[in-house]
N, C-alpha and C positions, 0 to 999 in steps of 0.2 A: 522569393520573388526574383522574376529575371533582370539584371542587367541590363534597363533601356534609358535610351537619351532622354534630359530631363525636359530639352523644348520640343522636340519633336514625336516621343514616346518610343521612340524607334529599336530593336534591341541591339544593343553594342555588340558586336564580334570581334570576337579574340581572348576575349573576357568570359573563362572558365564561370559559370554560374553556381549559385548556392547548392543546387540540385548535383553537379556535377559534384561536390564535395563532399557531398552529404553520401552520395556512392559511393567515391570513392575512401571516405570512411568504411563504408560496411563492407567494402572488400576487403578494404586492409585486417578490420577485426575476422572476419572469415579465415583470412590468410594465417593471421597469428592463430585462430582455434585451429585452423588444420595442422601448422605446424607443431602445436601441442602436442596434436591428438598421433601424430608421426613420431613425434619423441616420446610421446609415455608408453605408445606400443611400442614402438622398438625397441627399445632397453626391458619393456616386460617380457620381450618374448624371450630375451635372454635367459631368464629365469626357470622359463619352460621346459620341463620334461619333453623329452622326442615326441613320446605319445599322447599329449595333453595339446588339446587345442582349444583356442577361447571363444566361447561360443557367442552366436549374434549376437543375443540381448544385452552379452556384457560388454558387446563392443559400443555398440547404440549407448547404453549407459557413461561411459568411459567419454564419449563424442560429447554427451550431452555437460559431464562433467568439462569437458573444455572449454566449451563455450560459454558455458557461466564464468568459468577463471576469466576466461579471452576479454568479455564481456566488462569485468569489473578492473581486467587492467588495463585494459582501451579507452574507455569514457570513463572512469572514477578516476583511477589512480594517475594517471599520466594528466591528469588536469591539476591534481596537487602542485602546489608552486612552492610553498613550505619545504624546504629537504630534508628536517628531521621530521614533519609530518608523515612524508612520502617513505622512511624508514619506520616509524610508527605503523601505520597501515600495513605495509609489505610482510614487518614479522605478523603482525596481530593474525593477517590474514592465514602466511603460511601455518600458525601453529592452531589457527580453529579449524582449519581445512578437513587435517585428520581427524579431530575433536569430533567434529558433525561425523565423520563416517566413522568413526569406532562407535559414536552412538546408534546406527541404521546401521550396525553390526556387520560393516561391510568389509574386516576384516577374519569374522568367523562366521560365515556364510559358507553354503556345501564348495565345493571342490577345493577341498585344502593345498594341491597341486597349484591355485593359483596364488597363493599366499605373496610369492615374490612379484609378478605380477602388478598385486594390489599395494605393494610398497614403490614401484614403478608410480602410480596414479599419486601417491602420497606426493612426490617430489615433483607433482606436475605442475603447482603455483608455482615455484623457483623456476623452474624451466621460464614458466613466463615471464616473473621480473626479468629474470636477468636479458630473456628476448627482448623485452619491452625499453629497459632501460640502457643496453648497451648497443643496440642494432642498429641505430641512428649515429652515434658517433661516430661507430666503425667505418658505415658507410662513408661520411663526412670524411672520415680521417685516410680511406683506401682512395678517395676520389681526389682528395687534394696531392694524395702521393704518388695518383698515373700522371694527373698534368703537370706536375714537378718535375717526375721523371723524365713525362716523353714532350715535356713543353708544350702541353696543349692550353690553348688560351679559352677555348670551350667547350664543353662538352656536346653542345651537339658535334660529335667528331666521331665515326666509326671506330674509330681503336677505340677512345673512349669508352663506347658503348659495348665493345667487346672483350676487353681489358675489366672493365665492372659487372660481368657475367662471370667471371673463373671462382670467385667466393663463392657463387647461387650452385655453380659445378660440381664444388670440391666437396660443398655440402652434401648434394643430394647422392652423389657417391657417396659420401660416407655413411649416409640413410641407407640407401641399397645395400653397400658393406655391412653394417649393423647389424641389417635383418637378417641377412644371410649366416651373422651369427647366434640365430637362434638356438636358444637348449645347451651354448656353453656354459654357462654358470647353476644349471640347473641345480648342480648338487649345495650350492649355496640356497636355493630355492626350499632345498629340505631340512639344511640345520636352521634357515629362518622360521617354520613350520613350526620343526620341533622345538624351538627356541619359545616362539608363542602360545603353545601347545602345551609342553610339559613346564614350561619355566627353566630350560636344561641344555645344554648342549651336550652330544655325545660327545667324549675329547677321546674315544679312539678311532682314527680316521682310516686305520685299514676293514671297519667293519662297518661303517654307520651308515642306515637307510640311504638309497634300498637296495644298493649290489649286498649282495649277500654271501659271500664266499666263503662260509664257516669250514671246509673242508680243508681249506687252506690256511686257515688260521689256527683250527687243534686238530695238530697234523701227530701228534707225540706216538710214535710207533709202540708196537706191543711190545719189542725187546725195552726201549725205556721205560716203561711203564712194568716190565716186568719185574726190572734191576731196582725198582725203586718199593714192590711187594713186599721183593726179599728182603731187603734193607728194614720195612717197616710194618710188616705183618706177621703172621703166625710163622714158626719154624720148619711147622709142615702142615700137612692140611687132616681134617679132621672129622669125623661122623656126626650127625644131627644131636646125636645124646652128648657128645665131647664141647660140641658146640654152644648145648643151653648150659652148660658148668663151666666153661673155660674162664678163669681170672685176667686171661687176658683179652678179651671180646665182652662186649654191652650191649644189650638190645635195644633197637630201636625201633620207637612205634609212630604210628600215624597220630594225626590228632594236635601237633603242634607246630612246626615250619614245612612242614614236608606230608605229604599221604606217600601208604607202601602199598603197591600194586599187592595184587593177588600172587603172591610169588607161587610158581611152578617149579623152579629149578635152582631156588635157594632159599636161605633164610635169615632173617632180618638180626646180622648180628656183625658188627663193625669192631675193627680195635677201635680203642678211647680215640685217638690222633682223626683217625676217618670219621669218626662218628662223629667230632668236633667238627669237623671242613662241612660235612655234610650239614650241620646243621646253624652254622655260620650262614653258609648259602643260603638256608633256608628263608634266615631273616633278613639277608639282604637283600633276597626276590621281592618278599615284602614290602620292606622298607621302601623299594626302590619305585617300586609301583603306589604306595600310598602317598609316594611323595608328588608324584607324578598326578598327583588328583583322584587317584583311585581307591575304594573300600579296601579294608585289609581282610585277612584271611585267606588271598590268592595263593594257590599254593600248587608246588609244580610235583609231579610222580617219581617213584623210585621204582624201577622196574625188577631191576635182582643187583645182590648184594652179596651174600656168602655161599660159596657152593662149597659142599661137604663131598666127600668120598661117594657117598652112594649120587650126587645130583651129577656129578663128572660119571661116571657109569651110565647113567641114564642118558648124560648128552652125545655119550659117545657112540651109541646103539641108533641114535636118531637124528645125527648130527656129525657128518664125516669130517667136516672142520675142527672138530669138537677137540681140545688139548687137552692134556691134563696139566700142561705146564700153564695157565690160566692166573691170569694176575687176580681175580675173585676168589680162589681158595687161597689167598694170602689175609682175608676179612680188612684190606686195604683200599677194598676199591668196590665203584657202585657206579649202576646205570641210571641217568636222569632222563627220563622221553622229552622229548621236542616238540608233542601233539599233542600230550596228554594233560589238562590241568585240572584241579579245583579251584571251583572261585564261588563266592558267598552267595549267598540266598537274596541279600539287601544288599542296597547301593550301587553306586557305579562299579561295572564289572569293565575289565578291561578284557581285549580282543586274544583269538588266542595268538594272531602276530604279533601283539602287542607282546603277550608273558612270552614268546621266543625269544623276543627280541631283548626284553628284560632279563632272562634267563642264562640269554650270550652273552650279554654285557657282563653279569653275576659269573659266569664263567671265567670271561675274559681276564676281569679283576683279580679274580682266586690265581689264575696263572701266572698272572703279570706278579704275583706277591710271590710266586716260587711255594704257592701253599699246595698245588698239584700238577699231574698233568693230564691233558685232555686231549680224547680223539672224537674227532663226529663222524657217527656209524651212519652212514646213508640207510642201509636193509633192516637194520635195527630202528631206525630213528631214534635214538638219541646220543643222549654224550656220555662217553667211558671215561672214566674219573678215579685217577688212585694218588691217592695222597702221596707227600713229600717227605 
């Protein structure tokens, strides 16, 4: 009801009415959801891959999540007079917030890209208390510190008025600045992912999704790789028949950590030391994947392995690069493909970037132990592996 005189009915002027409060209530809650909805985008867009952009609905969605926050710290919580009530409420609310969206699975919903994002929206209730409960004193406290300063006795004073604009200033640049930082932290965006994802973080950080730079990581040239044959494989190289007798080589077959390609131009016969690395690998590919949530029996290829006298003759007829000085007629060393996998019949199968990726890691490992060394053949796809 308006503000009118009580003898004459008349309406009093000067005197802001209910009406005017009541608006300017609903702007201020507007104000505060917009300013949410500013800071939980901006800080998610940090999160963001270059090429990931977040699409309407989930903005609309995100808008609407503000305004229910805005909503309950505007009219609910700032009416609390209690101050451990008011800390009561505050956490209860912050930790059901995510509670409600992990149940409406609104952190393993499709575009896994926005994973960081949606932990942006997580910390959008905080955003608010602390807007809601410190943004009144500050003001209080900046206002009492210009008239101090510059001795104003009131505010309606133009310096006043424009001296309590440089906070709304400093802000909204730093809004603009933020945004402009989109797609920095993105790579935190992905061990968060994978964090969620496999229960794991990768902890080697010159390889981990998605720069991929494996050529630069098993870089181990053919002279090292060669020095380490002689050292640890046969004395000299050998014919197919020398090869199924030799006491010092053991076959390996398909059928347990590992499948062996259709060999063309070797034959599946390791010393003991190689045969061990290789089949090490084999269960830690495994392993590493079943821990990851996935069925076992994933199992990555051996493409060639020991090449004899006659298979170096034959490379060398159809194959000008072809050596015979060849770290594989040492029965030290063996190709793993990068494209090729088996994976089970039942269950969850994993991708085949996923088993690369596994694969590299599983590489990576063996190296870092000083158990081999490794080159990634681009032409060949895969990785050249001779034991240590």
């Amino acid at each position: 009801m308006d503000n009118k005189d009580i003898e004459t009915g008349t309406p009093i002027t000067g005197i802001p009415s209910e009406r005017f409060f009541r608006n300017l209530r609903i702007i201020r809650f507007i104000l505060l959801a917009t300013v949410l909805f500013i800071i939980t985008d901006t800080i998610g867009r940090w999160f963001l891959p270059d090429d990931i952009r977040v699409p309407g609905i989930y903005l609309v969605l995100i808008w609407v999540l503000c305004l229910i926050t805005g909503f309950f710290q505007f009219y609910i919580w700032r009416k609390i007079d209690v101050k451990w009530m008011k800390w009561v409420v505050s956490i209860g609310y912050i930790i059901l917030f995510p509670v409600i969206l992990a149940l409406c699975h609104f952190y393993r919903s499709e575009s896994p890209a926005l994973i960081g994002y949606r932990i942006s929206v997580t910390f959008m209730p905080v955003f608010g208390f602390l807007i809601v409960s410190l943004t009144a004193g500050f003001i209080k406290w900046y206002g009492n510190m210009i008239k101090r300063i510059f001795h104003l006795e009131s505010i309606n004073n133009i310096i006043f008025f424009l001296l309590m604009l440089i906070p709304i200033v400093l802000v909204t640049m730093l809004f603009i600045g933020g945004y402009k930082l989109s797609g920095f932290m993105s790579e935190k965006n992905d061990e968060i992912e994978q964090l969620i994802s496999e229960g794991e973080l990768n902890p080697n950080k010159d390889h981990r999704e998605p720069v991929r730079q494996y050529d630069r990581i098993f870089n181990d040239i053919n002279d090292t790789q060669l020095e380490a044959a002689k050292k640890n494989g046969l004395r000299r190289s050998v014919t197919i028949d020398e090869a199924q007798s030799s006491p010092d080589l053991v076959s390996i077959n398909s059928g347990g950590f590992y499948e062996i390609d259709k060999l063309t131009h070797s034959v599946p016969y390791l010393v003991p030391k190689a045969a061990k690395l290789l089949e090490d690998m084999g269960k830690a590919f495994q392993d590493s994947l079943f821990n990851r949530g996935y069925s076992r029996n994933h199992k990555f290829t051996v493409t060639s392995v020991l090449r004899t006298d006659e298979h170096v003759k034959q490379l060398r007829k159809t194959n000008v690069n072809s050596t015979e000085q060849s770290c594989h007629c040492y029965g030290t060393t063996f190709d793993i493909s990068y494209f090729t996998f088996q994976t089970p019949s039942k269950g969850t199968v994993a991708s085949v970037d996923k088993m690369r990726q596994v694969l590299m890691q599983v590489a990576y490992d063996m190296r870092r132990l000083d158990r081999c060394f490794v080159k990634y053949e681009k032409q060949q796809t895969c990785l050249h592996i001779t034991v240590r």
